[in-house]
N, C-alpha and C positions, 0 to 999 in steps of 0.2 A: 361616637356615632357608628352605628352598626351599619357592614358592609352589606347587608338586605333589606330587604325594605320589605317584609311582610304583607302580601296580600289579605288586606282587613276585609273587603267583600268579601274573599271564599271564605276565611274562618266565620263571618256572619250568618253564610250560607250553610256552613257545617253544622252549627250549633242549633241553626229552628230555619228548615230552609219554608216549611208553611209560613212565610212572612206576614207585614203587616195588611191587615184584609176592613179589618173592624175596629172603629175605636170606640171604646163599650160607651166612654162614659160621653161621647157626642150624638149617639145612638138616643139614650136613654134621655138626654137634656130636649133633643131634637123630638121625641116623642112626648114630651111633657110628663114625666115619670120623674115622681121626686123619689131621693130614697128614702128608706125609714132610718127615723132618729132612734140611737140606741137607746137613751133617758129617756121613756116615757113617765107621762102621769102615775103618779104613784095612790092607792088610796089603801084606807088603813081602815080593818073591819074588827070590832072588839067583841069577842067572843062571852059567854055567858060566864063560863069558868076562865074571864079574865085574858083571855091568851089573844095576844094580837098576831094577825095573819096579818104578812105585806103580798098585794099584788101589784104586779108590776109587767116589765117587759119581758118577753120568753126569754132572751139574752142573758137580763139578769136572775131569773133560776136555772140556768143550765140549760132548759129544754128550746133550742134553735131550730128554727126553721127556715127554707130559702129564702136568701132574702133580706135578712136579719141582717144591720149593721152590729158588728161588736167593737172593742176596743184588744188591739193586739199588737206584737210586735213586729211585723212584719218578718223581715227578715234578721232581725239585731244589728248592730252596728250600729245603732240611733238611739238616740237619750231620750226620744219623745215616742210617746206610740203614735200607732194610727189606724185608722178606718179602718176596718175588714170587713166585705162583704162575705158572705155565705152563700155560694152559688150550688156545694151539692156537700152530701152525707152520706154516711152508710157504716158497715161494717163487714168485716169481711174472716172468717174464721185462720188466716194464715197470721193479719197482723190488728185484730183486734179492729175499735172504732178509728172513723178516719173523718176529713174535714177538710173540702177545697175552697177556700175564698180568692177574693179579688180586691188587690189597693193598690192606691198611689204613693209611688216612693219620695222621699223629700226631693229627686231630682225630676220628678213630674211623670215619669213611668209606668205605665200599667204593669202590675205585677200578678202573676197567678202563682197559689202556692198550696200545695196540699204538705197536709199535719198529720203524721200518728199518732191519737191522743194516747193509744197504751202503749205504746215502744217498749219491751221491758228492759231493753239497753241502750238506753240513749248514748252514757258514755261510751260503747263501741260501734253504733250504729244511727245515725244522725235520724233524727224522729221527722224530718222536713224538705221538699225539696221544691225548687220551680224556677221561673224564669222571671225576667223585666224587659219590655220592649217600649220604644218612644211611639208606638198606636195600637197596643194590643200582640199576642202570640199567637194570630192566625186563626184561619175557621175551624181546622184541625189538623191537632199537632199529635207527638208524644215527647212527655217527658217523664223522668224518675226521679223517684225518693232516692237518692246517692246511686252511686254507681257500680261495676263489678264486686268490690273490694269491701261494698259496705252492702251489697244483698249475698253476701257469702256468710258476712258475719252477722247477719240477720237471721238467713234463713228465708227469704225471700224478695222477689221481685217485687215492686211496686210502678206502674206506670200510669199516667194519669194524662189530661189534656181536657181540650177545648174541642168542639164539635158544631156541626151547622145545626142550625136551632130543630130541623124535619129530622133530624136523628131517632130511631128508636131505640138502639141500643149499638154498641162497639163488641167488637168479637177480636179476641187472639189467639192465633194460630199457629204452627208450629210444622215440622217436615214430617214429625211422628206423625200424624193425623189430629195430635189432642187439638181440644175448640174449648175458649174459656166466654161466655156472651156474660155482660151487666146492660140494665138499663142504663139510659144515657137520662141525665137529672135536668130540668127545666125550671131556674129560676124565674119570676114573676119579673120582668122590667126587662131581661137581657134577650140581647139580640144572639146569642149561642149557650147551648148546651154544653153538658161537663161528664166525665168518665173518670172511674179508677177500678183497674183492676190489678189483682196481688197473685200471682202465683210461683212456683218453684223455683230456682236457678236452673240457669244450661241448658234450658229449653231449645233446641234449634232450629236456624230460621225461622223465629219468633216474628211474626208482621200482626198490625192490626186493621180493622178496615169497619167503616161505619152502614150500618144496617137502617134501610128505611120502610116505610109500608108495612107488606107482608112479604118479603122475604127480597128484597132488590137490596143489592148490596153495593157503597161507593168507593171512595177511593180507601188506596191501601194502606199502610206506611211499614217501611223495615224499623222492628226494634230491637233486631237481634243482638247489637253491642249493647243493648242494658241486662244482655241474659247472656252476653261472651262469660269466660271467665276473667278473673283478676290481670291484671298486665304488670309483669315484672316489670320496672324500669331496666332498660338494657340497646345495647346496639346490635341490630340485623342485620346491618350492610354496610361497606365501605367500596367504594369505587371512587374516580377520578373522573372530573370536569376539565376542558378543554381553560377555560379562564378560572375556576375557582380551584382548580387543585384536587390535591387530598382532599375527600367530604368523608362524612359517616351518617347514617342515621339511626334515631333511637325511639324506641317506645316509650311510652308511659299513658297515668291515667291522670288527667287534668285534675286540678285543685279550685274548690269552690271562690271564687273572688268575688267579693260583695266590696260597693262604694258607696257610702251613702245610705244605706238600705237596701240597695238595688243588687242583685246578682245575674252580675253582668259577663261570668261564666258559670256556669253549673260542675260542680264535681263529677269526676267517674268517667268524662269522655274519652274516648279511645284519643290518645294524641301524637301525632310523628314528630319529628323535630330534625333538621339538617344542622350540621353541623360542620362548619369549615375548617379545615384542620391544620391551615395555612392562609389566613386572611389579608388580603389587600390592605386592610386597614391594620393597628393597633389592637391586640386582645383576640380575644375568642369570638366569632362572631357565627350567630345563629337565627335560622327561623323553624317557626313551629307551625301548627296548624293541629286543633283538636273538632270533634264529633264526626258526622257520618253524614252523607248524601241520601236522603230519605228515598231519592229515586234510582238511587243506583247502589245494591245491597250489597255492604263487602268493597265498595270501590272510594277510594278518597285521593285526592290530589291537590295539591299545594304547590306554591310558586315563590321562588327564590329569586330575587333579582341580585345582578353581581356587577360589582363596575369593577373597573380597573385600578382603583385608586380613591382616595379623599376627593369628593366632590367631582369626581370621573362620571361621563357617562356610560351607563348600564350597555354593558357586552354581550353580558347572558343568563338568560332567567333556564332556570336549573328546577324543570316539575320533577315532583316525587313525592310520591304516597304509599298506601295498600292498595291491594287485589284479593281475589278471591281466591281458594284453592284451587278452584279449577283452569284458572289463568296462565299462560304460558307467555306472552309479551303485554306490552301497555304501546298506544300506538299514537301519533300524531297524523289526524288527519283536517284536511280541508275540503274546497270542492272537488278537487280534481281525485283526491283521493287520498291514502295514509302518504305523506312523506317524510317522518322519522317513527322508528320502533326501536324499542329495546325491551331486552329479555325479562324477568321476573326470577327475583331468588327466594328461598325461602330462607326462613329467619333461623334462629339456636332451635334448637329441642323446646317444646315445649311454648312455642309460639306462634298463632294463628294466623292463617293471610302466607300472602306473598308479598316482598315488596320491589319497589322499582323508581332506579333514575335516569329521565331523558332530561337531559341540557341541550339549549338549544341558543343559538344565534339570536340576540335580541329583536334582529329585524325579522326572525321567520317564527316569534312565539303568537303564535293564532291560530285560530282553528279549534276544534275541540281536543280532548283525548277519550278514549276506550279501550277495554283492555278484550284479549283476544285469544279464547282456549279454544281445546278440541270439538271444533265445528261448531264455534257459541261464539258470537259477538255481546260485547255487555253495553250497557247505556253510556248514552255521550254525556261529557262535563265540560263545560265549556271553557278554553283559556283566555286570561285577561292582558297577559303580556306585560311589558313596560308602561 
């Protein structure tokens, strides 16, 4: 029994904090929208010189359009296929043709998943990437084809998501000035529109933001860790908690975990991990915490709870994450105002962010946190405590 207890809300919140908004397929039932059947009627036409042409479903010769049920495998890990809808297409000259559909996992989840059909390296560059949620992944998100590690050895970024259906098109952005715009694709039956755009690594301060009308632009989102660089696995920091001792923390980039068919983490996320280096309990005991706070760019926080003992009640929950470069403390505040701070270190050579740990009294963990440089305050993140 591990001596933390992992806050499962904020990793939820880390990984697709645009939560569940929509669920496509109560949308579509409710509106009386059936889908189309892959297998349609087939009929057989006998040509003069003998030669029989089959037509059939677009599906079945290749040529798709929105909308189109096919037969696929979702995300693997399942012996059966299943449904995939075809919500957008296109291509793009960085990574060739590409393919977003929508299915249901065998644990009943809406899954969104975009495809590179020419990958010309699959085995070092995964050709696939998306998410599963139990009502849909929001009105508008982003997510990636793999992560730092695997758009390095591509050769390029891939970002893709979900949009409000008055969308005309997704734009991303960057600190250089560059602007990358695609239209946003509009399946027949769905309540939301679809995006993918491909471009460079290391882009900085990459954000995307959805475009409507003639030029009125809506919300924004930070994608700048799917264009950070690679993340050595490694330890930034070592400091002492008043109840847990010796800690350390350490970086890395999360690993895809699929159950089911379902993936229920996505590869490539930026991820901290505390680590106690003299546990209460038996063994090594740890918590992690991967992705990034879409509204708060550069800033991520995670909570550790700590008891005293086997089946002891929790003493002190122990937050620690990232900051931005330009960050100098991380702070706890409430109404009254900040009442604990600590400083911000930076990591080895060659390591992005700042990082930071405040432990705190279990009876005083609430309030928000924010982190706090030269004459900048950054966005609140809220604490869950014990």
């Amino acid at each position: 029994m591990s001596a933390i207890d992992s806050d499962l809300a904020d990793r939820m919140e880390a990984q697709f904090e645009a939560s569940v908004e929509v669920n496509w397929e109560d949308v579509l039932r409710r509106a009386g929208v059936r889908r189309r059947r892959f297998w349609r009627r087939r009929f057989l036409m006998v040509l003069p010189a003998g030669l029989v042409v089959v037509a059939g479903a677009s599906a079945a010769t290749g040529v798709l359009s929105l909308g189109d049920v096919v037969s696929g495998h979702g995300f693997g890990h399942t012996k059966q296929g299943v449904r995939e809808t075809v919500v957008a297409k296109g291509a793009s000259p960085l990574v060739g043709r590409w393919r977003i559909v929508t299915f249901s996992s065998k644990k009943g989840l809406l899954c969104l998943k975009a495809r590179l059909l020419d990958d010309p390296r699959p085995a070092q560059a995964r050709g696939d990437g998306g998410y599963c949620a139990g009502g849909g992944v929001g009105s508008f998100g982003a997510l990636s084809v793999g992560g730092p590690s695997v758009a390095a050895r591509r050769g390029s970024v891939v970002v893709f998501g979900p949009a409000p259906r008055r969308v005309r098109s997704v734009v991303l952005t960057d600190t250089d000035g560059g602007q990358r715009e695609v239209e946003a694709q509009h399946p027949p039956g769905q309540a939301l529109s679809y995006w993918l755009i491909a471009a460079p690594p290391r882009l900085a301060g990459a954000s995307v933001r959805w475009r409507y009308g003639r030029g009125g632009f809506g919300r924004s989102l930070d994608v700048s860790s799917s264009f950070a660089k690679p993340i050595v696995p490694r330890t930034v920091l070592r400091v002492r908690t008043p109840v847990a001792g010796p800690v350390e923390v350490r970086v890395s980039e999360s690993e895809r975990q699929v159950s089911d068919g379902s993936i229920v983490e996505p590869e490539g996320l930026p991820c901290v991990e505390l680590r106690l280096l003299r546990s209460p309990l038996r063994g090594p005991s740890s918590s992690q915490g991967c992705g990034s706070f879409r509204r708060a760019p550069g800033f991520f926080k995670v909570e550790a709870r700590v008891p005293n003992g086997p089946r002891a009640e929790v003493r002190e929950v122990v937050l620690y994450g990232r900051a931005p470069a330009g960050a100098t403390r991380v702070e706890l505040v409430r109404r009254s105002g900040p009442v604990a701070s600590v400083a911000v270190h930076r990591g080895p050579a060659g390591t992005e962010g700042r990082f930071w740990v405040l432990p705190v009294a279990a009876s005083e963990a609430r309030g928000v946190v924010r982190w706090v440089g030269h004459a900048r305050v950054g966005p609140r993140v809220a604490v869950f405590g014990p």
